[in-house]
Every structure is written in structure tokens, then in C-alpha cells.
C-alpha positions in Angstrom: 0.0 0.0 0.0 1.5 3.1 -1.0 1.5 6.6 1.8 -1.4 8.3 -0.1 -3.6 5.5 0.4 -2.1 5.0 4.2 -3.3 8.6 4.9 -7.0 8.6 3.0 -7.5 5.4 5.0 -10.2 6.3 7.9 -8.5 5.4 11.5 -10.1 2.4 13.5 -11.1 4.2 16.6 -12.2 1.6 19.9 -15.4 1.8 20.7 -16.4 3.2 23.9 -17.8 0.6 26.7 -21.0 1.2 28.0 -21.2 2.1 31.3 -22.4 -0.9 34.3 -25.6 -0.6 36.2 -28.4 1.6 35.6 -27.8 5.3 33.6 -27.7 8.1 36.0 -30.5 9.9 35.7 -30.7 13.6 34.0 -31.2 16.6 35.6 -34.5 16.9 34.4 -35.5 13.5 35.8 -33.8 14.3 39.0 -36.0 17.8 39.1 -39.5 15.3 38.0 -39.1 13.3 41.5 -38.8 16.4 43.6 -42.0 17.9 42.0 -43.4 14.8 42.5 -42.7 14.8 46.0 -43.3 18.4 46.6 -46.9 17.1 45.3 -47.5 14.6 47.4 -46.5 17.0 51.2 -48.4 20.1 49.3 -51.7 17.9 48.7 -51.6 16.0 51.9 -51.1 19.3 53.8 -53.9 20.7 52.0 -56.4 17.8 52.2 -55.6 17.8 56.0 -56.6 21.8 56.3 -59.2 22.2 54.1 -60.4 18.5 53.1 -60.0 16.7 49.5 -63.4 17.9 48.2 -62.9 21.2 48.4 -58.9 21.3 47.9 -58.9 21.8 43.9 -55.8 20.6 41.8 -55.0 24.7 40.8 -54.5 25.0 44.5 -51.9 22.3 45.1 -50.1 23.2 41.6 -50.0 27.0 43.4 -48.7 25.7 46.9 -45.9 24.1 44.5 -45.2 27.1 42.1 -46.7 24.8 38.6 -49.3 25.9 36.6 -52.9 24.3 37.3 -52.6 21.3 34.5 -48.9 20.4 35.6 -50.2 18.2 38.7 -51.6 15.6 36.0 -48.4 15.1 34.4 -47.9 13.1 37.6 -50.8 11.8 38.6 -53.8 11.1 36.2 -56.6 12.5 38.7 -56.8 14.1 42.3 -58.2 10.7 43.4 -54.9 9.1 42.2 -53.2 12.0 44.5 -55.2 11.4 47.0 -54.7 7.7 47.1 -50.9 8.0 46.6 -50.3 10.5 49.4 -52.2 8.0 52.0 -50.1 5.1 50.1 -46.4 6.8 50.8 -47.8 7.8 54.2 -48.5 3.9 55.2 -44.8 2.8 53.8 -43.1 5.4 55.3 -45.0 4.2 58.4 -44.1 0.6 57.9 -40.6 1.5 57.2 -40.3 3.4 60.7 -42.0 0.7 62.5 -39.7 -2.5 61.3 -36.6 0.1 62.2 -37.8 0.6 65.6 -38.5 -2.9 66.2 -34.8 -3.7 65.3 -33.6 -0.9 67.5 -35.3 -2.3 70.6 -32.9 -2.0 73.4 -32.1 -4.8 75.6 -34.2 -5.2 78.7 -35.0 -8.0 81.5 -38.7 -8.2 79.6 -37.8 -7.4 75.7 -41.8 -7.9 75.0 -42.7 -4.8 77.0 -39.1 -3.0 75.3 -41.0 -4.2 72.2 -44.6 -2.6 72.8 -43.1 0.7 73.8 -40.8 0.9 70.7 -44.3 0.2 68.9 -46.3 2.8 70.6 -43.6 5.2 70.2 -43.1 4.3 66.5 -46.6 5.2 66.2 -46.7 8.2 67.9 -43.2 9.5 65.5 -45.6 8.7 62.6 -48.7 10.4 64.1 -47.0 13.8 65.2 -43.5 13.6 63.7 -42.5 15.6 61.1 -44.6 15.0 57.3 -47.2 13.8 59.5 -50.5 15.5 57.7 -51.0 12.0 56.0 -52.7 10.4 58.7 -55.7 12.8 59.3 -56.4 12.1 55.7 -56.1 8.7 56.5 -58.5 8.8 58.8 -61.1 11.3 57.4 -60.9 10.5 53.4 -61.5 7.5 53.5 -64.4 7.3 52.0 -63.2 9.6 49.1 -61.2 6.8 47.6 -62.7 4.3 44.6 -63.0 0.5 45.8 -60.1 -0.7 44.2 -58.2 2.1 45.9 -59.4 1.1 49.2 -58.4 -2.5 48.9 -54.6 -1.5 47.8 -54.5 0.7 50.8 -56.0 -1.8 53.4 -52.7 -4.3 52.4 -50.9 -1.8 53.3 -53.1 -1.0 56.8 -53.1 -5.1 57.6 -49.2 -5.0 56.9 -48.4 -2.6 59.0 -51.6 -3.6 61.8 -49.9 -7.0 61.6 -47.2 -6.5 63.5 -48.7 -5.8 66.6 -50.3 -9.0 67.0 -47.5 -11.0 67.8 -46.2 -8.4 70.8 -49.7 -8.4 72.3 -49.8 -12.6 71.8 -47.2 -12.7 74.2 -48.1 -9.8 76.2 -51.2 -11.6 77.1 -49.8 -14.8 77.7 -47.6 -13.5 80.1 -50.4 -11.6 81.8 -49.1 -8.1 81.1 -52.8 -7.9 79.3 -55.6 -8.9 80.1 -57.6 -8.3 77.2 -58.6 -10.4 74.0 -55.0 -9.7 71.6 -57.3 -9.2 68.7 -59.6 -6.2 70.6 -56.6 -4.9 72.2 -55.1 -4.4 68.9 -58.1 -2.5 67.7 -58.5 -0.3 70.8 -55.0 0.5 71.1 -54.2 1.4 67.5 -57.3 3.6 67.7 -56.9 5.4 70.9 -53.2 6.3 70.2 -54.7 7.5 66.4 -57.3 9.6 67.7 -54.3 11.8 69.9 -54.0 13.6 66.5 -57.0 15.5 67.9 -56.1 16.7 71.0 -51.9 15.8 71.3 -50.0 19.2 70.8 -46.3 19.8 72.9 -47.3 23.3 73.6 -49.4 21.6 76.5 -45.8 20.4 77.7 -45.8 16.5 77.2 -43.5 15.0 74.8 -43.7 12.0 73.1 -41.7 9.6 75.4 -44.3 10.8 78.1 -47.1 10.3 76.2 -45.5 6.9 75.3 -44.6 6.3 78.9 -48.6 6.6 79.8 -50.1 4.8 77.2 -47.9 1.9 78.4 -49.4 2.7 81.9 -53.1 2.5 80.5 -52.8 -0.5 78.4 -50.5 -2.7 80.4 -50.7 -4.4 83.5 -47.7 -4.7 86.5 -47.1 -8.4 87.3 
């Protein structure tokens, strides 16, 4: 081959490896979960103040600075909203329950160590911080389709289920007296319905108010 062929002959240049694991994401993906979120705490906090039938999508795309249509780009209706803000609230929930049951400190009765890190658990969900999820919970309800309803309650039984073992052996060993399965139900909602009255401005905190609903429920053997 003579030199003017050599240098009219195109260079082989490697081709570049593809990077492992999934592509980072771009910055406008990054910014799509953060408005997505932003949705979510703007909606619950307005469906806790002013209730979902009369919070209107224009006023949770204002509370987030997007124009009144952009809400659907993330969520096909405010029922779907509505529904996903109560679903994130329950695994967020479940999440901080299964953390405190691992961080149960050691103790001469690790049952009892085990019902306060559950009553506490549920007190950090009920009045911790991004907390406006359970009121919904508990008042809208009845806004949600049927087939919305029966994804949430696998949720509610996940996180319900729990429980049940910790009051099993509660009750056997005579720290309660009560049937397990009507305990569970009475104490889950008494400690819910604290989101009505419970405020630290009338100077309890939440390790008191765990301390007496221990008292309440529990017996001294």
C-alpha cells in the first residue's frame, strides 16, 4: 500500500464501553421526583386543612409554584393524589415501625421494650415531622374508589400485623388482660385519635405520652 492510500484510510477508533448498572438519571429526571414529592407533602397538607373535596388541583399546583394542569403530568386525577399520598404515608409508616423494632434495646422483659418501641413508633408517625397524612387517613376514607381502598387496606393489615405477635405474648404473660385481637383494635385507635387533641405546647412530649399509654394498656405483674 503506498502513503497516499495509508493517509486517505479512515483510522479504527475503539469503541467506547457502555457504562455498568443503571444510567444516571438527567437533571431533568432528578427535578421530575422532587415535583413529584413536593406534590405529594403540598396535597396531603392541603387535604388535612381544608379536606379533599374542596382542595382543587389549581391550589396544590400554586402551593408548589406549577401551573394548574402540571399536577396531572404526575398523577392522572386528584383521586390518584389522594390515594398515593395516603399510600407513601402507610410505607413510610411501615418503614419506621420495622426500624424501631430492630432498635429495641435490651431489657429483663424485651416484649414490654418491644410494645413501647411500637407505641412510640406510632406516635413519630402520628406527630413527627410530614405527618398530615394520617388525618387524611382517617377522614378521606371514604373519598377513595374501591379498588383504591383494597390496595391501601394491604398496606393497613401490613403494618396492623405487627402488633399482633407483641400483644400474643403480652397476654400470655399476663401483662394484658384483654382479647389480643380487641386490644389491637382499641389500642391502635386510641393512640390515632391523639391527632385531635396531642400538641407539645401543652408540655408532654412524646416519650411521656408513650410512657402513659404503656401505663393505660398494660398491667404490673
Amino acid at each position: 500500500m503506498t502513503a497516499s492510500k495509508r493517509l486517505i484510510q479512515p483510522a479504527t477508533l475503539p469503541v467506547p464501553k457502555r457504562p455498568r448498572g443503571r444510567p444516571r438519571k438527567t437533571e431533568g429526571e432528578r427535578d421530575d421526583g422532587n415535583r413529584r414529592h413536593a406534590l405529594l407533602s403540598a396535597a396531603a397538607r392541603l387535604f388535612r386543612r381544608q379536606g379533599f373535596a374542596a382542595t382543587s388541583t389549581r391550589d396544590i399546583a400554586a402551593a408548589v409554584g406549577m401551573h394548574s394542569g402540571s399536577p396531572f403530568y404526575h398523577f392522572k386525577s386528584k383521586s390518584a393524589l389522594l390515594c398515593t399520598v395516603m399510600e407513601e404515608g402507610m410505607q413510610a409508616a411501615i418503614a419506621r415501625q420495622k426500624a424501631a423494632l430492630q432498635a429495641v434495646p435490651p431489657s429483663p422483659e424485651p416484649v414490654l421494650a418491644q410494645m413501647r418501641q411500637l407505641i412510640r413508633a406510632h406516635f413519630d408517625t402520628l406527630h413527627g415531622r410530614g405527618n398530615d397524612f394520617v388525618p387524611v387517613m382517617l377522614y378521606e376514607h371514604r373519598s377513595l374508589t374501591n379498588l383504591q381502598r383494597v390496595s391501601l387496606s394491604k398496606l393497613q393489615h401490613e403494618y396492623e400485623a405487627a402488633w399482633t405477635p407483641v400483644l400474643e405474648a403480652l397476654h400470655a404473660s399476663g401483662h394484658l388482660r384483654a382479647p389480643v385481637k380487641l386490644s389491637r383494635l382499641l389500642i391502635l385507635g386510641a393512640l390515632s385519635w391523639s391527632v385531635q387533641w396531642f400538641s407539645p405546647r401543652k408540655g408532654a412530649s412524646l416519650d411521656e405520652l408513650t410512657d402513659a399509654a404503656m401505663a393505660l394498656f398494660l398491667k404490673e405483674c
